[in-house]
N, C-alpha and C positions, 0 to 999 in steps of 0.2 A: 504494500500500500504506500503509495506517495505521499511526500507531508506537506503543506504549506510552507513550511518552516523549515528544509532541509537542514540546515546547519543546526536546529536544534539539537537533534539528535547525536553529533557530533559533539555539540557546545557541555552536554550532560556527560558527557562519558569520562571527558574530561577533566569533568567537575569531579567526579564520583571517584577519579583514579583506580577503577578495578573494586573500589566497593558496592558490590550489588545492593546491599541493603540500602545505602545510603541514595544509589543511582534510581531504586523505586521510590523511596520517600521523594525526592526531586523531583519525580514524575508525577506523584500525586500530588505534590505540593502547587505544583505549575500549574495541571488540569482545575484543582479545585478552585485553584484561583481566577481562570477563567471564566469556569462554572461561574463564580459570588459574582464576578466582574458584570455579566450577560445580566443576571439576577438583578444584584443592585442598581444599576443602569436602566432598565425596565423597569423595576422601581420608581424610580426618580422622573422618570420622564413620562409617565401614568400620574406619578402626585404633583410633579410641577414641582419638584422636591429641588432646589439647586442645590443644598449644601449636602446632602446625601448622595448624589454626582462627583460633588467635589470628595466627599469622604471616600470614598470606592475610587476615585480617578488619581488621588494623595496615595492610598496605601497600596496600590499595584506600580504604582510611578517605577519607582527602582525595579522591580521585575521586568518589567514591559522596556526597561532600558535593558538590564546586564544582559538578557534576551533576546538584542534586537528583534522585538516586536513593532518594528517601523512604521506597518502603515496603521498597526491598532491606535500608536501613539500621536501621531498624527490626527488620525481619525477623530479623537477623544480632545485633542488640543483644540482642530474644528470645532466641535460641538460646544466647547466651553465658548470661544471668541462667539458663537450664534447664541447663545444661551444668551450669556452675557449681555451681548448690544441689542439681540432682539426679543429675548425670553422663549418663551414654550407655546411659538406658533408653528405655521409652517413649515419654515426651513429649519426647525428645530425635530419636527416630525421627520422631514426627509433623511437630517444627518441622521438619526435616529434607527431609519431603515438602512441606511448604508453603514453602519455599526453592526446593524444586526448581522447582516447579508457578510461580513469581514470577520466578525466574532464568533459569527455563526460557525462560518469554514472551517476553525479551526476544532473545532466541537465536532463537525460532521465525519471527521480523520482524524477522532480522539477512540475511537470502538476498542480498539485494543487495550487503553486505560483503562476503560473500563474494565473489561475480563480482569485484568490484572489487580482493580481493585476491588474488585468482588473475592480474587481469589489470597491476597492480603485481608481481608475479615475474618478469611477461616482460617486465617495462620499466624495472624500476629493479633496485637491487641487493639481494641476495636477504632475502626478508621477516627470515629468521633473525639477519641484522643490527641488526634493529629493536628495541627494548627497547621492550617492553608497559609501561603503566603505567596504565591507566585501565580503566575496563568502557565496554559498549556497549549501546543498542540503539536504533542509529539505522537508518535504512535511504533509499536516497534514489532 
């Protein structure tokens, strides 16, 4: 399966230096943060919520950097400059969709995380334990 994000997967292994355990928390850490990232964001733009935007757009910042995630970042820098000067009209709506449609993709070539974190429940302790801190869209 191909990734959006080719060099992720490279970028992780690297991180992990041969530690597997470490190399799946990475992955889950990255996915679930994507996951919150989609989540809060549709949030925010259903309540008209800007600082709950800003909260989710602050705490993935450095992720969505050491990751080059370039065009999520982008994308989300957009939405702030529209937000900002125009509030939660129309072209707040549209960035909205093209967030989805970029945040999406990477979600949609995440299938593999998943298995993986289904099969990390039955084997270590329980996911809810784990503090998310990153986005994902790796797949392996």
């Amino acid at each position: 399966m191909s990734n959006f994000y080719p060099e992720l997967n490279l970028r992780i292994l690297e991180m992990a230096d041969g530690d597997e355990e470490f190399r799946k928390e990475l992955t889950l850490a990255i996915y679930n943060g994507l996951v919150e990232l989609q989540s809060k964001y549709r949030e925010g733009i259903e309540e008209k919520d800007e600082v709950k935007i800003q909260q989710i757009r602050h705490k993935l910042k450095p992720t969505l950097s050491m990751f080059e995630f370039n065009d999520l970042t982008e994308c989300l820098n957009e939405g702030k400059t529209i937000i900002e000067s125009q509030g939660f009209g129309e072209a707040a709506f549209a960035h909205y969709q093209d967030f989805s449609k970029k945040s999406g993709h990477c979600n949609r070539r995440s299938q593999s995380t998943e298995k993986l974190k289904k099969k990390e429940r039955t084997l270590a302790a329980p996911i809810s334990d784990f503090k998310p801190y990153g986005i994902l869209c790796l797949t392996k």
